[in-house]
KOLMARPA-588044 format. One line per 10 residues: number of its first residue (from 0); their letters; for each residue z, y negated, x negated of N, C-alpha, C. Coordinates in pm, whole numbers, plus 32768, in hexadecimal, padded with zeros to 4 digits. Layout:
N
NUM = a = Z,Y,X,Z,Y,X,Z,Y,X ~ ...
END
This chain:
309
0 = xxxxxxxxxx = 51B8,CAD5,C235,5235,CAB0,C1F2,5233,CAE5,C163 ~ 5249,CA81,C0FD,523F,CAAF,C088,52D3,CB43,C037 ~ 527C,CB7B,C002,5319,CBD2,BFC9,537A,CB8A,BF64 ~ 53EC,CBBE,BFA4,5452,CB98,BF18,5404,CB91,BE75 ~ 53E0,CC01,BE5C,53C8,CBF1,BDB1,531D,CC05,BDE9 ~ 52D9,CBEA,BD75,524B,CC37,BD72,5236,CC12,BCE4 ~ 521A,CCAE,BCB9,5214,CCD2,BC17,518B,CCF2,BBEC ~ 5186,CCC5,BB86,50C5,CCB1,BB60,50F3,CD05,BAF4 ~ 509C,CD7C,BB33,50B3,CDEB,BAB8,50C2,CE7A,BADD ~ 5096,CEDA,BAEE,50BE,CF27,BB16,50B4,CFC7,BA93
10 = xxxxxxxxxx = 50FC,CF83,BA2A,511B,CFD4,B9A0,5186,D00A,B9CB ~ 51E6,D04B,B98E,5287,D086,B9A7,52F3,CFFD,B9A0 ~ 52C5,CF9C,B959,5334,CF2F,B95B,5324,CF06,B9E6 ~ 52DB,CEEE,B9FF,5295,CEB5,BA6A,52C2,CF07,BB16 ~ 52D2,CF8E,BB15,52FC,CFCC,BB62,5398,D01C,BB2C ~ 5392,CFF0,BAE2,5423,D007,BACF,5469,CF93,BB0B ~ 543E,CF0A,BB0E,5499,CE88,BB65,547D,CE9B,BBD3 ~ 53D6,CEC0,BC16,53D6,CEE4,BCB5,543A,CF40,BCD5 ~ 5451,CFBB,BCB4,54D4,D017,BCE1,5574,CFD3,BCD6 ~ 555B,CF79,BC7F,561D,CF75,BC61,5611,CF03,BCEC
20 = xxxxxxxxxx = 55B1,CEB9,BCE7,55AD,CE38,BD51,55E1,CE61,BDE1 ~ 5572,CEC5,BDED,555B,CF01,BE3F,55D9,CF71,BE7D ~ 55F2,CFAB,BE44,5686,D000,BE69,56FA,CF7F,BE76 ~ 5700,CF0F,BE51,5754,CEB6,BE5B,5754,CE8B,BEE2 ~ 56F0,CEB1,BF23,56AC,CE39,BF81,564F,CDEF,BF93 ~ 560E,CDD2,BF4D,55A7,CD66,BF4E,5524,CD9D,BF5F ~ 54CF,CD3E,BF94,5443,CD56,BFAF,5400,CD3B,BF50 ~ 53AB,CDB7,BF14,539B,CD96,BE7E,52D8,CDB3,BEB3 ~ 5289,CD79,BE7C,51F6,CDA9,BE81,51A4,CDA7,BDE1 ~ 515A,CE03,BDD1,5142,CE12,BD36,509C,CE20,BD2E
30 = xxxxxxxxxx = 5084,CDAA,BCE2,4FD8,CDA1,BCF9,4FD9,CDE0,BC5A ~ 4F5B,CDE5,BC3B,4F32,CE3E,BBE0,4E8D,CE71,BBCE ~ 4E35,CE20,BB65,4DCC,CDFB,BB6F,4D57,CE9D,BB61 ~ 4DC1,CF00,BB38,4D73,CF70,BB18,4D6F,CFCA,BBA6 ~ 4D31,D05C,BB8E,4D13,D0A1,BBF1,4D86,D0DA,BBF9 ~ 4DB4,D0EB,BB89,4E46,D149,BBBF,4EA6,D128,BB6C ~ 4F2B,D173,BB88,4FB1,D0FB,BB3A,4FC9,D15E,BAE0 ~ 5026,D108,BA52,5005,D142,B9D5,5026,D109,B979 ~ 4FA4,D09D,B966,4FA6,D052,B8CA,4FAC,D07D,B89B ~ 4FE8,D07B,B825,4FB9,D0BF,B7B2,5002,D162,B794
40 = xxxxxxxxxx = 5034,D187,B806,5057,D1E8,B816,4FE8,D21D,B867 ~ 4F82,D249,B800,4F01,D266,B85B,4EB6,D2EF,B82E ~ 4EB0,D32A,B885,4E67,D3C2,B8A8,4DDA,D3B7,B8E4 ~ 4D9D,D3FE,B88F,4D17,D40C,B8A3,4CEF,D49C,B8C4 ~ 4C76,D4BD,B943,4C49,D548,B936,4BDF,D54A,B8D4 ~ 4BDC,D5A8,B875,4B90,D5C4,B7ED,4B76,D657,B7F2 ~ 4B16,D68A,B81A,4AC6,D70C,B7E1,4B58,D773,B852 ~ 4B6C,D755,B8B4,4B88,D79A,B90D,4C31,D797,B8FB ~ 4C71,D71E,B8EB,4CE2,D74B,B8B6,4D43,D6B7,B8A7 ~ 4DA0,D6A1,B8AE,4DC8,D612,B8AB,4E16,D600,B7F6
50 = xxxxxxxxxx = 4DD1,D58B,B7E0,4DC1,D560,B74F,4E41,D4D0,B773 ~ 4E77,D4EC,B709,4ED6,D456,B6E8,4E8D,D418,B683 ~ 4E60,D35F,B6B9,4E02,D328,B65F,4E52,D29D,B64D ~ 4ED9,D296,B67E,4F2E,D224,B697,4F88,D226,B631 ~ 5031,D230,B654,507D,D256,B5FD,5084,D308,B5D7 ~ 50D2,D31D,B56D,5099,D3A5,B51A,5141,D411,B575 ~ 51D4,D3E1,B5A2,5222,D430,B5BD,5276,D3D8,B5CC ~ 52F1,D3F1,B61F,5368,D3A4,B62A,53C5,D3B7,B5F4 ~ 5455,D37E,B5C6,54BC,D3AB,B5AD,554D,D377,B5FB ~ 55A9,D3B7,B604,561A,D392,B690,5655,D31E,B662
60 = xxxxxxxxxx = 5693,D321,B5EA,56CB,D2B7,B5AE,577E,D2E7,B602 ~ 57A7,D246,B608,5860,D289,B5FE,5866,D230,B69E ~ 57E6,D233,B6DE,5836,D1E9,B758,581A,D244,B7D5 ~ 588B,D242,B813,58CE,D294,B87D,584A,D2B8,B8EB ~ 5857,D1FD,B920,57CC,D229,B9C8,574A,D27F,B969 ~ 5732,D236,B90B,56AA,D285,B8DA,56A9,D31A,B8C0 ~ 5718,D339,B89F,5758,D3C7,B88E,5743,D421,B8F5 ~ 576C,D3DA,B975,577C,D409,B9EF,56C0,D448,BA1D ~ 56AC,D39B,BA0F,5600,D3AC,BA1D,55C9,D442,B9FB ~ 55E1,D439,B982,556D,D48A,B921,55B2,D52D,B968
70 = xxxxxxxxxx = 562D,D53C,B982,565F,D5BA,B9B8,5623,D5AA,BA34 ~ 560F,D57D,BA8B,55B1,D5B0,BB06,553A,D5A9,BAEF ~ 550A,D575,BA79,547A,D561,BA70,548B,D621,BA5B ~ 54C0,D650,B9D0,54A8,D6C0,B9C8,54F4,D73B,BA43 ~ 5519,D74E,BA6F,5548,D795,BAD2,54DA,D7B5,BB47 ~ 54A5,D720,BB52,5422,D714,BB78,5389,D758,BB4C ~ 538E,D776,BACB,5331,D7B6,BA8C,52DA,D760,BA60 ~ 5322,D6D8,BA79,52AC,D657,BA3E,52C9,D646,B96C ~ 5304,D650,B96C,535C,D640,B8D0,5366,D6A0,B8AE ~ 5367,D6DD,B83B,5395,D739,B7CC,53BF,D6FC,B73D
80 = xxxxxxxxxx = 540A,D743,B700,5441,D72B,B669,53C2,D777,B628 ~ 53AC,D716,B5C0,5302,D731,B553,536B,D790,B4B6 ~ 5371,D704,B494,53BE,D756,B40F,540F,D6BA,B3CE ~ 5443,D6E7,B35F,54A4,D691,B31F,5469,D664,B28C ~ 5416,D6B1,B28E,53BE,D6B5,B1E5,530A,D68A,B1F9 ~ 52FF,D62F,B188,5262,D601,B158,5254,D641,B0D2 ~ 51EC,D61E,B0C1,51B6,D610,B02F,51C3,D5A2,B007 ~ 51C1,D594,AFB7,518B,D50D,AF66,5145,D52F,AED7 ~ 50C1,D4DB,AEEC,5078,D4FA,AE96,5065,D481,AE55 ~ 506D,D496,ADB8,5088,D411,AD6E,4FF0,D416,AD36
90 = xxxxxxxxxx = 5006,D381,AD07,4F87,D35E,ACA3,4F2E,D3C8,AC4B ~ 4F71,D3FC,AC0F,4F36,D46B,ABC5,4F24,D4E7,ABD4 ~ 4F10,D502,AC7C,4F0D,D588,ACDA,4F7A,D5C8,ACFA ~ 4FE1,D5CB,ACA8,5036,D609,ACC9,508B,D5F2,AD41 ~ 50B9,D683,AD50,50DE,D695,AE04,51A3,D693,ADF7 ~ 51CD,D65D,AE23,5267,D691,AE2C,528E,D690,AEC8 ~ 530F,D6F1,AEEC,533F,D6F1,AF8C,5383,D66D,AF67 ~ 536B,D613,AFFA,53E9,D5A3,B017,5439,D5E8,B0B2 ~ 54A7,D5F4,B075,5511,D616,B109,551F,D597,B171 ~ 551D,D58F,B1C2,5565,D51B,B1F1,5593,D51E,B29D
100 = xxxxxxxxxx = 558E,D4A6,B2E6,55B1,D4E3,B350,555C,D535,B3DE ~ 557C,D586,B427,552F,D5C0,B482,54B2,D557,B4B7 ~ 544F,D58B,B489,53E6,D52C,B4E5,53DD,D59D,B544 ~ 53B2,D52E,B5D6,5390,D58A,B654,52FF,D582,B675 ~ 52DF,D5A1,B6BA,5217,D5C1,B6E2,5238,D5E7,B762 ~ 51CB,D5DC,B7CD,51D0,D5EB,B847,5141,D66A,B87F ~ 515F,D6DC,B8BB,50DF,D715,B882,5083,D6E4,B8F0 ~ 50A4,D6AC,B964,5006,D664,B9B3,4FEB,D5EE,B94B ~ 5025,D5B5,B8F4,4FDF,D554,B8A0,5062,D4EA,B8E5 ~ 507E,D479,B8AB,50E6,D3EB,B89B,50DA,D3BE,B924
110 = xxxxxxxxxx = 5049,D38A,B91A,5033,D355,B9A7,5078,D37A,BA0C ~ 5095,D414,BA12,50E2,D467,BA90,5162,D413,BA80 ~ 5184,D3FD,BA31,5219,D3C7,BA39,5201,D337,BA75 ~ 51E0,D2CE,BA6F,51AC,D269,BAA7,518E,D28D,BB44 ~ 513F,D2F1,BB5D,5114,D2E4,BBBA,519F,D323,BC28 ~ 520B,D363,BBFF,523B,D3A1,BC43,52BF,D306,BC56 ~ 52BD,D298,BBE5,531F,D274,BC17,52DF,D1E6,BC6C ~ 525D,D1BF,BC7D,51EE,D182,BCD2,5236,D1C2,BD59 ~ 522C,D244,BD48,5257,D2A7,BE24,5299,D232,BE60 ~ 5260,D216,BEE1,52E8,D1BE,BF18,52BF,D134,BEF7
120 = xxxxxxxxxx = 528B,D114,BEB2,52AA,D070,BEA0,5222,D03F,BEE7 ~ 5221,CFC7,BF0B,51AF,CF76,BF33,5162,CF41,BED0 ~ 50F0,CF9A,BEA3,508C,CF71,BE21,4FF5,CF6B,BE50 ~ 4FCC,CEDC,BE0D,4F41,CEB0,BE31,4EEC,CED4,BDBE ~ 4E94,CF4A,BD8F,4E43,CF48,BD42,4DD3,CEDD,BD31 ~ 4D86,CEF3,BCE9,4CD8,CEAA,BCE1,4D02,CE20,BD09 ~ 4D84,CDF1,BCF1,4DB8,CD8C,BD08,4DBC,CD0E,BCB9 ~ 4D51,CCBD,BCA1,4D1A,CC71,BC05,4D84,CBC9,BC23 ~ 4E16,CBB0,BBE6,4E4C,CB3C,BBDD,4DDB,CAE3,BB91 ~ 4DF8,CA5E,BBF1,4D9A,C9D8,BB65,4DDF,C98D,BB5D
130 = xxxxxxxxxx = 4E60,C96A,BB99,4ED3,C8F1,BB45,4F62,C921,BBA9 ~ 4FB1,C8FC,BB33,5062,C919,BB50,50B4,C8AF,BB53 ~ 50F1,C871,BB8B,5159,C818,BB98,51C3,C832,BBEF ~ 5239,C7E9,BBB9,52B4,C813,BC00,52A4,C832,BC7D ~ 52FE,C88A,BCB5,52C4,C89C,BD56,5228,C8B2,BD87 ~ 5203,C8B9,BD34,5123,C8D8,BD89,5104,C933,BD23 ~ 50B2,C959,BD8E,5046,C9BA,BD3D,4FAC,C97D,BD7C ~ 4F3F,C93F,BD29,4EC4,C900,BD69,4ECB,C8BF,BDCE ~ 4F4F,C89C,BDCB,4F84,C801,BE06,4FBB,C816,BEB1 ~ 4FBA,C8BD,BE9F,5025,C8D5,BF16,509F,C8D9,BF01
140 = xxxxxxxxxx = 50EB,C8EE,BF66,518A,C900,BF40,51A7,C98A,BF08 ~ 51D7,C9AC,BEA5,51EC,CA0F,BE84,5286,CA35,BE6A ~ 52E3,C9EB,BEAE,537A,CA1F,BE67,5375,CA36,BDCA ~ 53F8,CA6B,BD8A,53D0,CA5A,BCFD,5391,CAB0,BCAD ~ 534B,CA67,BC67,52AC,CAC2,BC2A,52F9,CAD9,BBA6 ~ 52B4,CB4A,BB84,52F1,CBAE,BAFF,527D,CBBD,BACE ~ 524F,CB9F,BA48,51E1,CBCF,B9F6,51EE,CC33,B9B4 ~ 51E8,CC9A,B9EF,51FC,CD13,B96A,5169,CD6D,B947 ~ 515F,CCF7,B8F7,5104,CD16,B887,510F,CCCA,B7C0 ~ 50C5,CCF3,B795,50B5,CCAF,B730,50A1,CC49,B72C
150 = xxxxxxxxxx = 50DF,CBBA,B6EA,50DE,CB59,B6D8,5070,CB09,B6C6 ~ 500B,CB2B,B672,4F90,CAE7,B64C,4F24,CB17,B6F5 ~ 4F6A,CB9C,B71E,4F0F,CBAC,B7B7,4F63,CB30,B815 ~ 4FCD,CB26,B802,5045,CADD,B888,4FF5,CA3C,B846 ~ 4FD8,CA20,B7D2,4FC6,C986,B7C8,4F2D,C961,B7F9 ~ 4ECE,C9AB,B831,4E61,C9A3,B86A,4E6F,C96C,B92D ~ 4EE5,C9AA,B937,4F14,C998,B9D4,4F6B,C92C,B9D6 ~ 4FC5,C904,B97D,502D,C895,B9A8,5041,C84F,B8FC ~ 505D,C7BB,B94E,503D,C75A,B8B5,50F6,C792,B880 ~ 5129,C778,B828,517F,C793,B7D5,51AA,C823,B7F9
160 = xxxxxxxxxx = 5164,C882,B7EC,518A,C926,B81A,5213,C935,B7BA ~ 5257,C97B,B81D,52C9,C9BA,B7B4,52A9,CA34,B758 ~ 52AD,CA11,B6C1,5295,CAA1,B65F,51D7,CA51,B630 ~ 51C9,C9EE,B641,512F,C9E1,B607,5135,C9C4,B586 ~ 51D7,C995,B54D,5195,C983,B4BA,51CE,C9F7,B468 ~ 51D7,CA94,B4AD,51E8,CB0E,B461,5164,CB1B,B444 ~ 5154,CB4F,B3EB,50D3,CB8D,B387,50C6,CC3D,B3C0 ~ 5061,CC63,B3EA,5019,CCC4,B3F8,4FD2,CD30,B3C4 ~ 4FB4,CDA2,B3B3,4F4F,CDBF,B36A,4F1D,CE1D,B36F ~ 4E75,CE62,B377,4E25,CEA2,B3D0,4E1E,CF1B,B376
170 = xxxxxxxxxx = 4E00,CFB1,B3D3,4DF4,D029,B3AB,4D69,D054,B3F7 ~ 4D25,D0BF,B39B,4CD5,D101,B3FB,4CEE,D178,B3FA ~ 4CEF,D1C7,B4A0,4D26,D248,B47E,4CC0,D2AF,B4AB ~ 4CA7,D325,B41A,4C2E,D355,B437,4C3E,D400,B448 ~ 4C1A,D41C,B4B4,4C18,D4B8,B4C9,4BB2,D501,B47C ~ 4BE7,D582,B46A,4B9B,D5E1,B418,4B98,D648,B468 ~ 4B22,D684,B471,4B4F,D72B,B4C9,4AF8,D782,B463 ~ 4B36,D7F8,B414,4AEB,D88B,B3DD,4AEC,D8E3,B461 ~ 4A75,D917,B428,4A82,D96C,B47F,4AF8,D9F2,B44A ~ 4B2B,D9E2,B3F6,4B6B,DA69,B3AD,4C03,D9ED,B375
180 = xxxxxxxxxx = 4C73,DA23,B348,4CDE,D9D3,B318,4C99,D9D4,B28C ~ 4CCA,D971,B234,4C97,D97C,B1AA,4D09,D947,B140 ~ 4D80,D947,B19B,4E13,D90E,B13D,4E6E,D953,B146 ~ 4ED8,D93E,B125,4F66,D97C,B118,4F89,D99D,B1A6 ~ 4FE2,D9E8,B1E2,5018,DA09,B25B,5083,D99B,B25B ~ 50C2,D97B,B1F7,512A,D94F,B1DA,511F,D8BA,B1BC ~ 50A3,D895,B1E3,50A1,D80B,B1C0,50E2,D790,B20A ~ 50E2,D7B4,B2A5,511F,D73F,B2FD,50F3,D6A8,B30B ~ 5102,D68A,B2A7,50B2,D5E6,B281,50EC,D5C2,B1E1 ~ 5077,D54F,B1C7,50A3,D527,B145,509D,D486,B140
190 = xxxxxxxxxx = 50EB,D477,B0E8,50DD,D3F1,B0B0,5098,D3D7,B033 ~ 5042,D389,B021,4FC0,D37E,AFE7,5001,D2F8,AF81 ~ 503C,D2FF,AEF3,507F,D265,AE7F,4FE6,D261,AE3C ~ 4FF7,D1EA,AE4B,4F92,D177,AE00,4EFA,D19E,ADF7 ~ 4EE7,D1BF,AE95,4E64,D1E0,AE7A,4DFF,D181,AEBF ~ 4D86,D18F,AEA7,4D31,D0FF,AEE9,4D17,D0F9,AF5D ~ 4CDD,D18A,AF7B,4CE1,D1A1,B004,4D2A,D1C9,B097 ~ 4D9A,D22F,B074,4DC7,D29D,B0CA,4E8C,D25F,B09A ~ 4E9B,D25C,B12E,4F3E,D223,B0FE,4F83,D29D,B13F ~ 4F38,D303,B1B2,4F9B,D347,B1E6,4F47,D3BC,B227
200 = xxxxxxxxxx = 4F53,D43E,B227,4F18,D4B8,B257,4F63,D50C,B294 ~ 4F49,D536,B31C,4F80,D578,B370,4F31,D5F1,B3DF ~ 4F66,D658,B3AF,4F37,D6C1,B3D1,4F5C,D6D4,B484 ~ 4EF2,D6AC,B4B5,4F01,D6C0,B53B,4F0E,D72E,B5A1 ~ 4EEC,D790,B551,4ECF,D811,B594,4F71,D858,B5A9 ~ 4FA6,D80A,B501,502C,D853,B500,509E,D7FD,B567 ~ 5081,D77F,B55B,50EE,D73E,B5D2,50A5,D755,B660 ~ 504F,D76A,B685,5042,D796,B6FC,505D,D7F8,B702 ~ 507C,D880,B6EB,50B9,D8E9,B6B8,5024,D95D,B6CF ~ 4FDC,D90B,B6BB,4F42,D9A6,B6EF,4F20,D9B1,B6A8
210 = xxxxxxxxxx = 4F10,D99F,B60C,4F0B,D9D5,B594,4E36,D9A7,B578 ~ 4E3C,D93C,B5E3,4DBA,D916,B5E8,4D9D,D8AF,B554 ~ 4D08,D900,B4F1,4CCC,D8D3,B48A,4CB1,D841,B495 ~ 4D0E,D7D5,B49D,4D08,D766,B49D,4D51,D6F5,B475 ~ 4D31,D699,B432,4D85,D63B,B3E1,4D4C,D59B,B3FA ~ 4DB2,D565,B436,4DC2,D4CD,B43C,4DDB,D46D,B3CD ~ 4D8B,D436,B393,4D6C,D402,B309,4DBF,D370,B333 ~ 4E1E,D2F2,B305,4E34,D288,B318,4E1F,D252,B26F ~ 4DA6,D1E4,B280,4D93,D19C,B1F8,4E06,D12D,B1FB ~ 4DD4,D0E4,B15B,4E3B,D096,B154,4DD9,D013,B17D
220 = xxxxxxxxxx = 4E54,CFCB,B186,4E0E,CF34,B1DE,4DB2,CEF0,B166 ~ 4DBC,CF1A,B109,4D5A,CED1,B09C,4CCD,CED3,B0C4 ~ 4CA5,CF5B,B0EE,4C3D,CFBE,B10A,4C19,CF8F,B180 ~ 4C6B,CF92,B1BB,4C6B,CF6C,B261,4C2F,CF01,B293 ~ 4C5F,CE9A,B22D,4C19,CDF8,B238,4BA4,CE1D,B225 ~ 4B6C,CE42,B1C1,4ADB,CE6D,B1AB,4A59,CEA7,B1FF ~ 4AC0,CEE3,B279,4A64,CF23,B2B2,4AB0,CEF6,B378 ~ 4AC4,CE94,B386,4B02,CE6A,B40D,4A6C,CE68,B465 ~ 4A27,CE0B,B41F,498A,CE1F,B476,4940,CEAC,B4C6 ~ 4951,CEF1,B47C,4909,CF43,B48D,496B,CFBC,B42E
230 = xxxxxxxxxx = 49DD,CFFC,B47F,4A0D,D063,B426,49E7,D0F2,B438 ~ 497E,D134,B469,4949,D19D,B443,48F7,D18E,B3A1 ~ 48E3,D116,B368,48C8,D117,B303,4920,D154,B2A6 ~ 49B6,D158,B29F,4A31,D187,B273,4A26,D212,B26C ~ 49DF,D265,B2CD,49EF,D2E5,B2E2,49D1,D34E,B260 ~ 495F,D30C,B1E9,491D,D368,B18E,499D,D344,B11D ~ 49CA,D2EE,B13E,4A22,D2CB,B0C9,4A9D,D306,B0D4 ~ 4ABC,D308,B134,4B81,D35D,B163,4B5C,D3F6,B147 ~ 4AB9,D42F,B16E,4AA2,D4B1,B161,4AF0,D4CC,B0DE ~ 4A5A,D47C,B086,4A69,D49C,AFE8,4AFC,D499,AFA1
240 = xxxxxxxxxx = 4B38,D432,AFD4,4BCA,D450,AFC0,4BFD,D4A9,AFD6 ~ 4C2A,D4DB,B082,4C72,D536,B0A1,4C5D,D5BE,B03E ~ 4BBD,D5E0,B04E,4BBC,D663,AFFF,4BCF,D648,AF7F ~ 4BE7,D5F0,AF0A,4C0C,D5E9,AE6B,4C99,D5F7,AEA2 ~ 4CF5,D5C2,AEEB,4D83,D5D2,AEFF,4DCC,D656,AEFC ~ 4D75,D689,AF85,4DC6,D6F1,AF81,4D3C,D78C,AF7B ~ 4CDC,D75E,AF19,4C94,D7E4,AEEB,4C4E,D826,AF5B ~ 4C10,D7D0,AFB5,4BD0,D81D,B029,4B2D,D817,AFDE ~ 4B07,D891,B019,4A67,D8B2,AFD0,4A2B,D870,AFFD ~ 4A28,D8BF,B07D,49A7,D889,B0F1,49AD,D7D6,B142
250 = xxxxxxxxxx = 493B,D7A4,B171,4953,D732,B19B,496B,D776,B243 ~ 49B8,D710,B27E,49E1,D732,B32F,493A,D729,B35A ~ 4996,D772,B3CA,48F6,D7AB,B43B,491D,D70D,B493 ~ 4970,D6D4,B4B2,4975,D648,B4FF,49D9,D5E9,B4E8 ~ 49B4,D567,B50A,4A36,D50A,B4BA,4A02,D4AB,B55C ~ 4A84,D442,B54A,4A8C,D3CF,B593,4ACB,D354,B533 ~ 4AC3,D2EC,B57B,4B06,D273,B56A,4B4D,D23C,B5A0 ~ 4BA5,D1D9,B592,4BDC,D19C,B5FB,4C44,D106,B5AC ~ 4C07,D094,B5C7,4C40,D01D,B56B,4CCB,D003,B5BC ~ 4D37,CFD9,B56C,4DD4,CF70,B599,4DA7,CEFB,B543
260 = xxxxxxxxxx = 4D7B,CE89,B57B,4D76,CE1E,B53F,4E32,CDD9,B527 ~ 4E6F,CE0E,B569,4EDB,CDE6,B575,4F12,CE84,B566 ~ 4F36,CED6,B534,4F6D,CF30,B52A,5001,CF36,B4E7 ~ 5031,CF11,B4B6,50F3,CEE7,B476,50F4,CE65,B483 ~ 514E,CE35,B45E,5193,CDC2,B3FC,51BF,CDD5,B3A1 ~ 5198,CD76,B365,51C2,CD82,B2CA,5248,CD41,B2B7 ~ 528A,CD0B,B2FB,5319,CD21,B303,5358,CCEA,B38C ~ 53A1,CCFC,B3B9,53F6,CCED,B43C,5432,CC66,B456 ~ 5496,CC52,B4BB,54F9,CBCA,B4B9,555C,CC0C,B4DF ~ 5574,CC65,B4A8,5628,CC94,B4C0,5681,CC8B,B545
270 = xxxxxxxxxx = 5645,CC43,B5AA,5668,CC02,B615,564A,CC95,B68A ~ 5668,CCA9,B6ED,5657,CD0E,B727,55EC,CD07,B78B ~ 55F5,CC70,B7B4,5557,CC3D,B807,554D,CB90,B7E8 ~ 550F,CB79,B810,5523,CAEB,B867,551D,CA96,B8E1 ~ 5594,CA5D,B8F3,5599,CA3F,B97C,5592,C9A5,B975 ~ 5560,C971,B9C0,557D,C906,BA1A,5552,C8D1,BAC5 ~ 5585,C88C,BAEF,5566,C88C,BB74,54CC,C875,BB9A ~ 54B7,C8E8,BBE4,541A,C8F6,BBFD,53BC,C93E,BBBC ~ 53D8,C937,BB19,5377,C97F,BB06,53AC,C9BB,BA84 ~ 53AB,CA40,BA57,5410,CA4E,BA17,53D2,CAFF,B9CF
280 = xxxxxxxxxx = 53D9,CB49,B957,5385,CBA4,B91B,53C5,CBEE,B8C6 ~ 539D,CC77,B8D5,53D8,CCF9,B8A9,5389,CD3C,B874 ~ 53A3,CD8B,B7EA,5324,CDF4,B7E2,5343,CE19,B760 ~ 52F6,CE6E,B6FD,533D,CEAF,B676,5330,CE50,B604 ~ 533C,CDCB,B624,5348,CD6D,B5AF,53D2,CD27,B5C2 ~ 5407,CD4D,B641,5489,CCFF,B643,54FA,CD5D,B60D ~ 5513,CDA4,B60A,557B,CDED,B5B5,558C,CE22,B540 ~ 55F5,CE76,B4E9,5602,CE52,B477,5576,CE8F,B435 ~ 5531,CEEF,B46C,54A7,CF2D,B416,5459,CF4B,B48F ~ 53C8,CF53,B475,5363,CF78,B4AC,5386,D013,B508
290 = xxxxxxxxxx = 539F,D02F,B540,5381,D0BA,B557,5394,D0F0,B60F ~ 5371,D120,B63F,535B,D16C,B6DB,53DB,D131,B70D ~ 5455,D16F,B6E1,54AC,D16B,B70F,5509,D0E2,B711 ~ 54AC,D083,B6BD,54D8,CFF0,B6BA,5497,CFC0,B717 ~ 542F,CFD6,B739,53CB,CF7C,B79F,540E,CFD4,B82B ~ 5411,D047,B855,5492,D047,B8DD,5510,D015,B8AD ~ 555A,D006,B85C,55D1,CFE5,B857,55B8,CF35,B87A ~ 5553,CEF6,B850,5550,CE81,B85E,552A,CE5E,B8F2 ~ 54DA,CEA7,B92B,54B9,CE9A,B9C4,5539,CE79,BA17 ~ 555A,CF2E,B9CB,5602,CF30,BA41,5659,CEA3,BA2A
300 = xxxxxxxxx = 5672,CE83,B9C8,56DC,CE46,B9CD,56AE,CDD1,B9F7 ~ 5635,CD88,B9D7,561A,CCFD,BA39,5601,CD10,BAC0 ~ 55D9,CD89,BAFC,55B6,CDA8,BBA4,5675,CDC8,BBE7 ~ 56E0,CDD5,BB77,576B,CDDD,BB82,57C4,CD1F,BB97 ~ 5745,CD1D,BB22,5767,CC42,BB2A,5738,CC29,BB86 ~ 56C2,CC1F,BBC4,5670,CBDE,BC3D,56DB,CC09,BCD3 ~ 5716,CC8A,BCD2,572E,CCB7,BD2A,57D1,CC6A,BD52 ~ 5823,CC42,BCD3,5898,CBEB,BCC4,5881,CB88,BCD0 ~ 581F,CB30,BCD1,57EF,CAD9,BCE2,57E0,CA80,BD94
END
């Protein structure tokens, strides 16, 4: 017997509609082509230690359930508050503090958060979709199918995907490990203006809170295009950057890679998901900006539609 919903995706938008569906009632099943659930909320083990190589931190924003969320996440010991301040380092080196709002960090790494709100639900890993249409999934019955993924990924599975003619655009995100710290205590992360390579630097050691010699490099998509084939090629180049940025001597004792061919949108549809009967898509391009807490907010509230429905 087919389930009520079955959601292709198993990112936070994606299990953010399995839970709301799902607490509603409905028989929700969540395929999901990777080994473990995530997307781009993705944690890697790196040199004995869990590395964020996905998104860089979350923020609560002004809505209530997510509010709620993120307070049992931390109570839980899954979430912590990082800090409220970056750098920003402009064109001509110079460093200034930017205040802004609480970003959060999770210290098992993002993924933990994904994975804790996965508990409970019926999820099919290593689970590879090859076509979507209303009601089917590879031409079974599937109740109504939810694409929550990226658009240019959702238009590979079903002909007129909802969100395929948003524009995309790819990051590579590259770990650094010293063996010794070689920056500010105080650095947290930075934002990287008008540079060719490096759009964003984040001190990992400090949002995981273990004070571990390591920094998550995110280039800019210019760079990124350049090196999608084969992006360990990227690696000598984010080095040479990172250390002119922020004055590190020595080169790292180990680095990684890791490509988002699809990593943001370059702009949203304001819309909170999209629905229509059968087949219908949620994820951080449907609301007003890119960010964590848009892609669950967008889950919830269409796995809230499906469930009124």
């Amino acid at each position: 017997m087919a389930a009520d919903v079955t959601v292709i995706g198993g990112g936070i938008s994606g299990l953010a509609c399995a839970r709301a569906a799902t607490a509603a009632g409905l028989s929700v099943r969540v395929l999901d082509r990777g080994r473990r659930v995530g997307g781009r909320l993705a944690t890697r083990t790196l040199w004995g230690r869990p590395v964020d190589h996905g998104a860089s931190y979350f923020v609560v924003g002004d809505s209530a359930p997510f509010e709620e969320l993120v307070a049992g996440w931390q109570d839980g010991g899954l979430a912590r508050r990082w800090t409220d301040t970056f750098v920003v380092i402009g064109a001509d080196g110079s460093q200034t503090q930017k205040p802004g709002p609480m970003r959060w960090a999770a210290p098992q790494g993002l993924r933990s958060l994904a994975a804790d709100l996965a508990d409970g639900l019926d999820v099919h890993l290593e689970r590879t979709v090859e076509t979507v249409e209303p009601y089917r999934v590879d031409g079974q019955d599937a109740g109504e199918v939810v694409l929550a993924m990226p658009g240019p990924q959702a238009a590979r599975l079903a002909d007129a995907a909802p969100g395929a003619d948003i524009e995309w655009e790819p990051v590579i995100a590259v770990a650094l490990r010293w063996d010794r710290r070689q920056w500010p205590e105080d650095l947290h992360g930075a934002f990287v203006d008008d540079h060719p390579d490096v759009s964003f630097i984040a001190d990992d050691g400090d949002r995981r809170g273990d004070a571990a010699p390591v920094l998550v490099v995110h280039t800019t998509a210019q760079r990124a295009r350049q090196h999608l084939d084969d992006p360990m090629t990227v690696i000598p180049i984010v080095v040479g950057a990172t250390r002119r940025l922020l004055g590190i001597r020595d080169a790292p004792a180990e680095t990684f890679a890791h490509r988002w061919t699809f990593a943001r949108p370059v702009q949203t549809s304001g819309a909170p998901y999209d629905r229509s009967p059968g087949l219908s898509a949620c994820g951080d391009a449907w609301g007003e900006s890119p960010a964590v807490r848009t892609a669950w907010g967008s889950g919830h509230a269409l796995g809230l539609a499906l469930a009124a429905s």
